[in-house]
N, C-alpha and C positions, 0 to 999 in steps of 0.2 A: 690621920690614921687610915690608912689602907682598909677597905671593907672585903669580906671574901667575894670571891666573884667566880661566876662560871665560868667554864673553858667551853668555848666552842666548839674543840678538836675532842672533849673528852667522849672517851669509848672510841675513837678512832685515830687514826695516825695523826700525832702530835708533830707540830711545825716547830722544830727547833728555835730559829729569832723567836716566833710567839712566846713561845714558854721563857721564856732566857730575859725578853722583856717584861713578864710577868713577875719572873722570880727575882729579879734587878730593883721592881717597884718597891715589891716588896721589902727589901731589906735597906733601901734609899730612905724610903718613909718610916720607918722603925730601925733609925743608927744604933739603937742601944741595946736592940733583940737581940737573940741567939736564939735560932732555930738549926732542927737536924729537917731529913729529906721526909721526913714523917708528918711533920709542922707546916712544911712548905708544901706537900702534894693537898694538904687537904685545905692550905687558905685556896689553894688557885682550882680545889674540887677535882684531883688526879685520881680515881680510884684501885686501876687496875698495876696488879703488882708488877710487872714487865715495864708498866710507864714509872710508876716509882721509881724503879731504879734506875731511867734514866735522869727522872729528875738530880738522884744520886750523883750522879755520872755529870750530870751540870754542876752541879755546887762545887765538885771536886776541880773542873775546868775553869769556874770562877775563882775557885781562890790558887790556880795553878797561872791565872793573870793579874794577882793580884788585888783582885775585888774584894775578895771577903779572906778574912782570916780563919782555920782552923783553932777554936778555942779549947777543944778537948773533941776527942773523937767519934767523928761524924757529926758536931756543933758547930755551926757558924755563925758569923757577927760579921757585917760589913766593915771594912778595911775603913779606917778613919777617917772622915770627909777632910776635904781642902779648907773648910772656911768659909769667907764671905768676902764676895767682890763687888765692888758697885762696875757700873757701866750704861751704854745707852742703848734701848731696846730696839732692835730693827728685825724685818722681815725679809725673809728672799725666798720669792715664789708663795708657799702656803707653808712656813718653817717660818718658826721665831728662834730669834738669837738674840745673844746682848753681847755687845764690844766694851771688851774693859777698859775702862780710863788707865790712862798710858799704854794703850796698846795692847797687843796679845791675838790668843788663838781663838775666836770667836765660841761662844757658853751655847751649848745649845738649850732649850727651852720647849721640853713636852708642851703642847696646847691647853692640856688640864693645869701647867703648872707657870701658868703666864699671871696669873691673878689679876689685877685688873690693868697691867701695863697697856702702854697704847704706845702708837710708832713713835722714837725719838725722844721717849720719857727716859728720864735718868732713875735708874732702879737698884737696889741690892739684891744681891743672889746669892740664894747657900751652894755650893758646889757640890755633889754627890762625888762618892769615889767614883775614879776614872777606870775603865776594864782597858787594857790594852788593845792599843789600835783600833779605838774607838777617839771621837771627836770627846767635848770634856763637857756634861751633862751639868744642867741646876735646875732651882725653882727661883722664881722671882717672888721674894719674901715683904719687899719693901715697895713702894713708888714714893723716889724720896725727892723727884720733881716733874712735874707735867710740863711736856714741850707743849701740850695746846691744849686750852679747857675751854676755849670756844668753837661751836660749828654750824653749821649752815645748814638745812633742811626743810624738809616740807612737814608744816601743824596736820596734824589727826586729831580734833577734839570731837569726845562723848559728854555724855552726860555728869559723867563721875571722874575722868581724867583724861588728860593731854597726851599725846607724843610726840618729839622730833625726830620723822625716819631721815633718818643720815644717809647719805648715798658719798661717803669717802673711804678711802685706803685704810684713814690712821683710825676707825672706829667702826666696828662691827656688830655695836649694840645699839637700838634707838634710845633715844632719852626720853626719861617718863618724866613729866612737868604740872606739878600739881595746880589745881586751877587758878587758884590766888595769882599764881604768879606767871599767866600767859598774857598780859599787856593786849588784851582784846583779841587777842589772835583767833583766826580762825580755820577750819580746814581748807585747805587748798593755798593756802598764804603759807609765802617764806620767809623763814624766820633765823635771827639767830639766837642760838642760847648757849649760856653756859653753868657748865656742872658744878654745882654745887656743894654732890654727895655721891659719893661710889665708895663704899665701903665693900672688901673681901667677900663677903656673906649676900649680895644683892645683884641681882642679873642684870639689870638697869642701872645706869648712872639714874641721877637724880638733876636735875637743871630747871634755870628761870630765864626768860625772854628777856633780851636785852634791849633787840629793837626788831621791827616788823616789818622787813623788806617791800612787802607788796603781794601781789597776786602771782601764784606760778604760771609762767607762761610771757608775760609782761617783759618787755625788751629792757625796762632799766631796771628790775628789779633782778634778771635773770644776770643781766653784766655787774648790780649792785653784791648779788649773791658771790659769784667769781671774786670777787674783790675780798669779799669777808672771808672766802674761801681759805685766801692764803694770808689773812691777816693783815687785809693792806686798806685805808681806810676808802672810804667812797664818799664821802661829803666832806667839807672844810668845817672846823669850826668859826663858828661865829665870831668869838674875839679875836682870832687870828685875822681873819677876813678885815675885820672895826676896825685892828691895828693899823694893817697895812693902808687901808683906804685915807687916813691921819696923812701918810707921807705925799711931800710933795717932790716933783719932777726937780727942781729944784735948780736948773741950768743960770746960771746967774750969775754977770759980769767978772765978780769974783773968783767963781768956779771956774770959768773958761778962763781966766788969767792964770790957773795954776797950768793946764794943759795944752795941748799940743794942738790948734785948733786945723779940724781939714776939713769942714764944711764945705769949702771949693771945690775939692779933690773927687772928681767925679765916683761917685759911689752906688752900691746898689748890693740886692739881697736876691737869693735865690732858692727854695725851699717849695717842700710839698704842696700843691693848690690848694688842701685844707687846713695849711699852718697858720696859726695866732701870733705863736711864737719864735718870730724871729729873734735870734740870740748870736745871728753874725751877719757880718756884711763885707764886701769885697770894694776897695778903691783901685784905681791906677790909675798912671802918670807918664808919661815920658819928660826924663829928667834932664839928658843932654842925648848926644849920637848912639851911646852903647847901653846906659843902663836906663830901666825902668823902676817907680816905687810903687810898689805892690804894697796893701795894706792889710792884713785880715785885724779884721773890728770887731770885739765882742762885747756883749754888752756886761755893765759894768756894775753888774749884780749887787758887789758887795760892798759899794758906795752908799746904797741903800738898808743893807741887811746886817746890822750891827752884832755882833757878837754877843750870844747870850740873850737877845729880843726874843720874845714868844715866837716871831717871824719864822727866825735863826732857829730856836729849839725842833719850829713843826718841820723844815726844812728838813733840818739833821736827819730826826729822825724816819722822816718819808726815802729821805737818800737821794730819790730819784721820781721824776714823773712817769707816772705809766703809760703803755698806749698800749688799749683794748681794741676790739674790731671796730668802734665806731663812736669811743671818745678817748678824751686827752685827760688820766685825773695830775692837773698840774702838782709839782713839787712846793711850788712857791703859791700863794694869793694871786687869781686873775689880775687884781690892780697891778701887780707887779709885772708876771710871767707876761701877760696878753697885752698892758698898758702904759706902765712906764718905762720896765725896761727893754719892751720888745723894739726893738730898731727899724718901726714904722715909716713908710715915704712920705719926706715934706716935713720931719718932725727934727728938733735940734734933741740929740742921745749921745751920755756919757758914755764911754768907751775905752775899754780896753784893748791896746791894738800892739799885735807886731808889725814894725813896719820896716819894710824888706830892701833893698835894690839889688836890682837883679839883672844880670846882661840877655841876649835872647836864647842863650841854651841854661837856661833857669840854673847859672850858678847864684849863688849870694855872696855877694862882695861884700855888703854889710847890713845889721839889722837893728832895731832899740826895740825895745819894751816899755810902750810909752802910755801914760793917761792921756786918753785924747775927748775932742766932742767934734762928732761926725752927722753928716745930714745926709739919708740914703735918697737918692733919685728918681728910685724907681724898685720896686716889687715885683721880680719875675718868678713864676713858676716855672718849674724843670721842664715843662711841655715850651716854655716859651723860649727860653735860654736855647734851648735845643734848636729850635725850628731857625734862629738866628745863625747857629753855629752849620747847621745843614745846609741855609739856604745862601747868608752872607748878610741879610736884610733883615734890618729892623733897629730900635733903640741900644744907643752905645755896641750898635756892632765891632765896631773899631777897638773899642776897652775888653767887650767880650772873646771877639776871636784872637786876640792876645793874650788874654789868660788861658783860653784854650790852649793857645801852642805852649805856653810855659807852663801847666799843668801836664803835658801828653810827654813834653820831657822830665820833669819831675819824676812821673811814673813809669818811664822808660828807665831812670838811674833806681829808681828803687827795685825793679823785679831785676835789675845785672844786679845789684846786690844782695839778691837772696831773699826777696817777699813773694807770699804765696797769692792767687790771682782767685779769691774766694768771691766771687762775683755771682751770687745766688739770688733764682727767684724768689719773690717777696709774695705770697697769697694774701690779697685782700678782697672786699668786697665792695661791690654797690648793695646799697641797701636806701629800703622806701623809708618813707616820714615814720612807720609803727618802729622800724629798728630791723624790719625784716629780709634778710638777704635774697636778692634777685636775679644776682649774676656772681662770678665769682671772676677776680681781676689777676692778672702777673704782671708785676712793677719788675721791669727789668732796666738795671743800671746802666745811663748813657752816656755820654760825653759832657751832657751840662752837670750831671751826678759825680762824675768822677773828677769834674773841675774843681768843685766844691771841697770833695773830697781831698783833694792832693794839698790845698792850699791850705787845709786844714791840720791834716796831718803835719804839716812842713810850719804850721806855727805851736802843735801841741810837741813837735820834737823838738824844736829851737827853744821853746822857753826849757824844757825836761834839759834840757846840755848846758845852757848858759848855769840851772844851776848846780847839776851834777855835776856838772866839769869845769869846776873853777881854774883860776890861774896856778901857775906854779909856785908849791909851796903850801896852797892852799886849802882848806878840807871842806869837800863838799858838806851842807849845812842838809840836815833834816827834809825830805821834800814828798809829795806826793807823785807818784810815777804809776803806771800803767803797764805793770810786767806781762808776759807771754812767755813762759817755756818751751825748754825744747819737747816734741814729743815723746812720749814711751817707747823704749826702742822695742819693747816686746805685743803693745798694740799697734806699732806699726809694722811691726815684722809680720802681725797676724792679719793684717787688712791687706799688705802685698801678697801674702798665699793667696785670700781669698781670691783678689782681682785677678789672677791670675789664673783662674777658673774662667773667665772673660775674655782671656785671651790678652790682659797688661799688663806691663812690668811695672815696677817700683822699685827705686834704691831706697832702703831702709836703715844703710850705715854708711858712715861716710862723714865729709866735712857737709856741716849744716848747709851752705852753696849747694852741693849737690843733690843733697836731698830735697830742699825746695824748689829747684829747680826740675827735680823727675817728677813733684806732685806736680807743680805748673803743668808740666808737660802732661800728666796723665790728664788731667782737669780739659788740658784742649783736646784730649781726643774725644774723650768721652761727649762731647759737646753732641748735643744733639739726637745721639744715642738710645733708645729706651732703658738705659739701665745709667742713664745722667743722675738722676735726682739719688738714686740709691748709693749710687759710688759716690759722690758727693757729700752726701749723710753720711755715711760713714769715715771719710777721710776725714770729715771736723772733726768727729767722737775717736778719729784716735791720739787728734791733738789735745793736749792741756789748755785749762778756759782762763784768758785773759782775768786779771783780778789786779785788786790797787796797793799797793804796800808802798813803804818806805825803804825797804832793800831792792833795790832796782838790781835786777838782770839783764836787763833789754827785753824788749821785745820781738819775738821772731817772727809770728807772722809778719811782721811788717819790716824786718831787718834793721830793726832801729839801736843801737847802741842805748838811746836814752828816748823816753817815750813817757809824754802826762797827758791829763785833760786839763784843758785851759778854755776851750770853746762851745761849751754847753754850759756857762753855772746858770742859765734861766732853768735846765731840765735835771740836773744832776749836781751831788753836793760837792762830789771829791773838785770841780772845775771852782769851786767855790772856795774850798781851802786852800788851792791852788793859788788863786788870786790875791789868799789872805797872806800867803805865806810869802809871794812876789813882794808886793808891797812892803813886808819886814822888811826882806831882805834888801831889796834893791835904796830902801834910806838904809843902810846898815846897821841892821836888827840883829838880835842872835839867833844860833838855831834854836829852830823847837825843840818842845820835847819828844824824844823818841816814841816811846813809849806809849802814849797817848795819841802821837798822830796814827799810829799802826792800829793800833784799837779801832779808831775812826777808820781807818782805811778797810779795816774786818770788815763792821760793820755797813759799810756801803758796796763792798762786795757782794756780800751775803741779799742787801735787800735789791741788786742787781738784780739778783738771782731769781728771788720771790719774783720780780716784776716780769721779767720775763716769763717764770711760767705760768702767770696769771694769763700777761698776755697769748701764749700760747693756747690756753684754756679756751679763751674767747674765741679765738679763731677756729678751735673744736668745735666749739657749741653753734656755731656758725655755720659750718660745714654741715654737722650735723640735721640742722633746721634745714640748712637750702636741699638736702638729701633726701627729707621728709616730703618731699612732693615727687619723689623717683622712685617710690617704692613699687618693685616689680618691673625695672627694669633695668636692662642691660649694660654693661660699659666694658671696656676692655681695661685693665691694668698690670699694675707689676706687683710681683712677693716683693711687698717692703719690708718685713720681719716674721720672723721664725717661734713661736715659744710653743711649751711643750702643753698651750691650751690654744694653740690655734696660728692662722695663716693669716699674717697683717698683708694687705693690698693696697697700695695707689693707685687711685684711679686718672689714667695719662689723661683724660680731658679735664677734668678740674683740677687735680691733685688733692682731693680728698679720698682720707685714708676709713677704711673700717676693716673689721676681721669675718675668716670662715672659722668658726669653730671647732674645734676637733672632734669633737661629737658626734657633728655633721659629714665627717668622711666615711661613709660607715662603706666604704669598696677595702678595708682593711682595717690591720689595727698598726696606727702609727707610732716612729719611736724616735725620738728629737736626736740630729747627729749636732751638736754644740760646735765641733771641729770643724764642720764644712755647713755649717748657717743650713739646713734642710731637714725636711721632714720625710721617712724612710719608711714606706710600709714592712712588715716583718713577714710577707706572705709571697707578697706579688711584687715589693719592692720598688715601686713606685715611687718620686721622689717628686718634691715639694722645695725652690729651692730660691733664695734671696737672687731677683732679678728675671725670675721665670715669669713670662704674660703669660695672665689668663685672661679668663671673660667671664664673670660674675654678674649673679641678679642681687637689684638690693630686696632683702627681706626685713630688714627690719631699723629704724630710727630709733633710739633711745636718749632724747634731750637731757635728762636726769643725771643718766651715766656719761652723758658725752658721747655717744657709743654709736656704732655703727654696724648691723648683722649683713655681713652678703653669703652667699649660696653660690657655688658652681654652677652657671650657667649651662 
């Protein structure tokens, strides 16, 4: 029930929206009143008779839109509400809304009448009559499921009680944690908890310690934090770990009689200088005058990882292994990931290989999908492959710079047939023994990276076709795939205006050839540019994000017809169903169930997602930290983003990013142009605009928030 309330306009000129939202509340919150303009000036304290009758004058405009009905004359009653729709609760900007299940026109959501919803909770909502040419108003009546009842924060204990202050998007109240139940916790220690009790009627959730991070400030407690962040775990447990440790390598005369043995077969692995897990390997041969047998060797995961094992279960549902700024949380048990099945030098490894022959313009004349056991030769890192492929010298040059050439043509047929050339800086760090960043690094893709790469790709398309594209007659069987859509034609229609501001064109309709072929084209020019990393950004965000299903489209960036994962299952699951489903098929299995694999294919999407932006997270807080020793000083950068609280900048020597506030422009008062990405003073007209240098002081480090203040220099 609505309570009378003051007007702050009364006795002076009344603001029409004011009063119309006033008088709206009113009769939203009381559907079964009938009030005249006499009832309604004095709940909202109207006194003077000239404003009464406008109040008048409103009522009869409200139900002249259908808001309120005329009950008897000069009586009204709010027009009959919609009902109750459930839906999921979201935010945009400082506005709560809920999206109705199965679709629809987004609910808007007063702040008073959000009740204890939180981001992404699934809710009911009464619907209030609609006025015309208005969005379609409710309250959130219900929380009928919490998308997250655990969070991360920093302890505040007294005497008499606990708090967790929460520093996230999806929660804007601290939790109050009564003392029983803080697990020793203390202040300054982070922690996680979760809610136990939020009832309607209480400002505070109510929550218990689940477990106690460590001290704030602490480098693993602060990457432990991130993790719990997004609900991704950061320790193993115990019996999983005991499990796996049980298994043995298991190579044994029997074993290597079922498969395909290429021990001989000069072999070797090429991967980051900090990698454990190696999960592929590369062989070659020359077979007579014209062809070559190229091998890509994976490891053979699910040899090991039985179906339904606790192993199997934690695997599932991890998805995927994370990478933070400065560890690996694997998907599988070390014994596995790091030890048996990593495809270590000098070590006899099960293996899953396609293996190729190839002439010297990397056609493929033929290929099998075979169980192999392979012995690698040698461990090279991409600094060392490289310096081989640069200079000519060094171990298996000869096998090396022939994968080279047959990898440089590989990627030569793939961009004439339409793949996009997304070859972006990678920011990472040096950091000392504490966890503490000391410099900040750019991993930029080279020839020993894109060797890797082609032959990799050219074995996750070959298995995705053999078994999407059976013989004639035949009906492709159930599979896992690696779809890419085409882009938006209307986000790309609106990223070529903008560049175009820049001085570049875009084809944005056309046969998909064309059109990846003008982003190629834009991509080189911008090369080098100060306004690279910005146009770059934003040409990803206008394409659609790669995801795993069982209804294959192809995938475009990469102009593939048919497109899986098959060479990761040490880090990722879908490579792992992949392998499971190979093996059905290839002894003639049936297919799977639809159904079920798509579910799983959801769900490793989705935890793609999480991992990434945890890892994204880390690389903030990182940025952040290494920035904390710059404070009050200089850099030059770019407007990397626009919003209507301030001016995101990249800083061109590091690439870390922080904001000027809008607060802080006080040479005007600014107003967000959404059409042209800029910030428009209303005075002087001044503009603020994605890709414009400036030169900024930093003022302030916020490790908590992630957060980064600079100041117009």
């Amino acid at each position: 029930m609505s309570k009378k309330t003051k007007n702050k306009n009364a006795g002076t000129s009344l603001r029409k929206n004011d009063l119309l939202r006033e008088i709206t509340a009113i009769f939203n919150e009381n559907p079964e009143k009938t009030y005249n303009y006499k009832q309604i000036s004095n709940r909202i304290d109207v006194c003077k008779e000239s404003q009464r009758v406008f109040v008048n004058e409103l009522l009869y405009e409200l139900k002249d839109e259908e808001f309120l009905v005329e009950i008897s004359r000069g009586k009204f009653k709010l027009n009959s509400r919609s009902g109750f729709i459930t839906g999921k609760f979201v935010r945009e900007g400082v506005k709560s809304y809920v999206i109705p299940d199965g679709g629809g026109e987004p609910i808007f959501i007063p702040e008073r009448k959000t009740a204890t919803a939180m981001l992404n909770d699934k809710v009911q909502v009464f619907l209030y009559a609609r006025r015309k040419g208005r969005e379609p108003e409710g309250e959130v009546v219900e929380i009928l499921e919490r998308a997250q009842d655990t969070f991360v924060g920093e302890l505040e204990v007294s005497e008499n009680f606990a708090f967790l202050n929460v520093s996230s998007k999806v929660l804007n109240s601290d939790i109050l944690i009564p003392k029983e139940k803080l697990k020793g916790g203390k202040t300054g220690q982070k922690a996680i908890v979760k809610i136990t009790e939020w009832k309607h009627t209480m400002k505070s959730p109510v929550g218990e310690v689940v477990d106690i991070l460590g001290n704030k400030g602490d480098n693993d407690t602060e990457m432990h934090a991130i993790l719990a962040e997004f609900g991704l775990p950061y320790k193993y447990p115990e019996n999983v770990e005991a499990e796996a440790k049980k298994i043995d390598a298991g190579i044994t005369p029997k074993e290597i009689a079922k498969r395909r043995d290429m021990r001989d077969v000069p072999t070797f692995t090429i991967d980051p200088y900090d990698a454990k897990d190696f999960d592929d390997a590369l062989s070659i041969q020359k077979i007579d005058d014209e062809l070559w047998e190229v091998g890509v060797h994976i490891a053979d995961v699910t040899h090991y990882v039985r179906p339904g094992s606790i192993i199997d279960k934690e695997g599932k549902e991890r998805a995927t292994s994370v990478y933070l700024v400065d560890r690996t949380v694997p998907m599988l048990p070390e014994h596995l990931s790091n030890g048996i099945c990593s495809l270590r030098p000098n070590e006899d490894k099960l293996t899953y290989s396609v293996v190729f022959k190839m002439d010297e313009f990397a056609e493929v004349r033929h290929y099998d999908i075979v169980k192999t056991v392979t012995r690698s030769d040698r461990r090279f890192t991409y600094e060392e492959a490289q310096e081989i492929i640069e200079t000519g010298e060094g171990d298996f040059k000869d096998e090396m710079l022939m994968l080279n050439k047959l990898a440089k043509k590989l990627r030569e047929k793939r961009f004439r047939s339409g793949a996009i050339a997304f070859d972006r800086e990678e920011v990472s760090f040096e950091i000392d023994e504490k966890g503490k960043p000391i410099n900040v690094l750019f991993r930029v893709q080279k020839d020993s990276n894109k060797l890797i790469e082609e032959f990799m790709l050219l074995a996750n398309r070959t298995v995705a076709t053999h078994i999407g594209k059976p013989g004639r007659g035949q009906k492709a069987k159930t599979f896992v795939y690696r779809i890419h859509d085409t882009p938006d034609p209307e986000k790309l229609e609106n990223f070529a205006a903008f560049i175009r501001k820049f001085g570049y064109n875009l084809k944005s309709s056309g046969k998909k050839t064309q059109i990846s072929s003008s982003i190629n084209k834009l991509l080189d020019e911008v090369e080098g540019k100060k306004e690279q990393n910005l146009i770059e950004t934003l040409a990803v965000r206008s394409m659609a994000k790669a995801i795993y299903s069982t209804q294959n489209i192809g995938h475009y960036g990469l102009a593939f017809d048919y497109y899986s994962h098959f060479t990761s299952p040490i880090r990722r699951y879908p490579d792992m169903m992949t392998h499971r489903l190979l093996d059905s098929y290839l002894s003639g299995g049936k297919s799977a169930n639809e159904n079920e694999t798509e579910e799983l294919c959801e769900h490793c999407s989705a935890r793609e997602q999480v991992a990434t932006n945890a890892e994204r997270a880390s690389i903030k807080y990182k940025q952040v930290e290494f920035m904390a020793d710059h404070i009050g000083q200089t850099f030059d950068g770019v407007v990397s983003g626009i919003t209507e609280w301030g001016i995101y900048v990249e800083l061109t020597e590091n690439k870390c990013e922080g904001m000027i506030p809008i607060r802080d422009l006080d040479d005007d008062y600014y107003v967000m142009d959404e059409k042209n990405y800029c910030l428009i003073g209303r005075h002087y007209n001044k503009k603020y605009q994605l890709g414009d240098e400036l030169t900024i002081k930093v003022a302030k480090a916020n490790l908590d928030k992630k957060q980064l203040d600079f100041v117009l220099a």
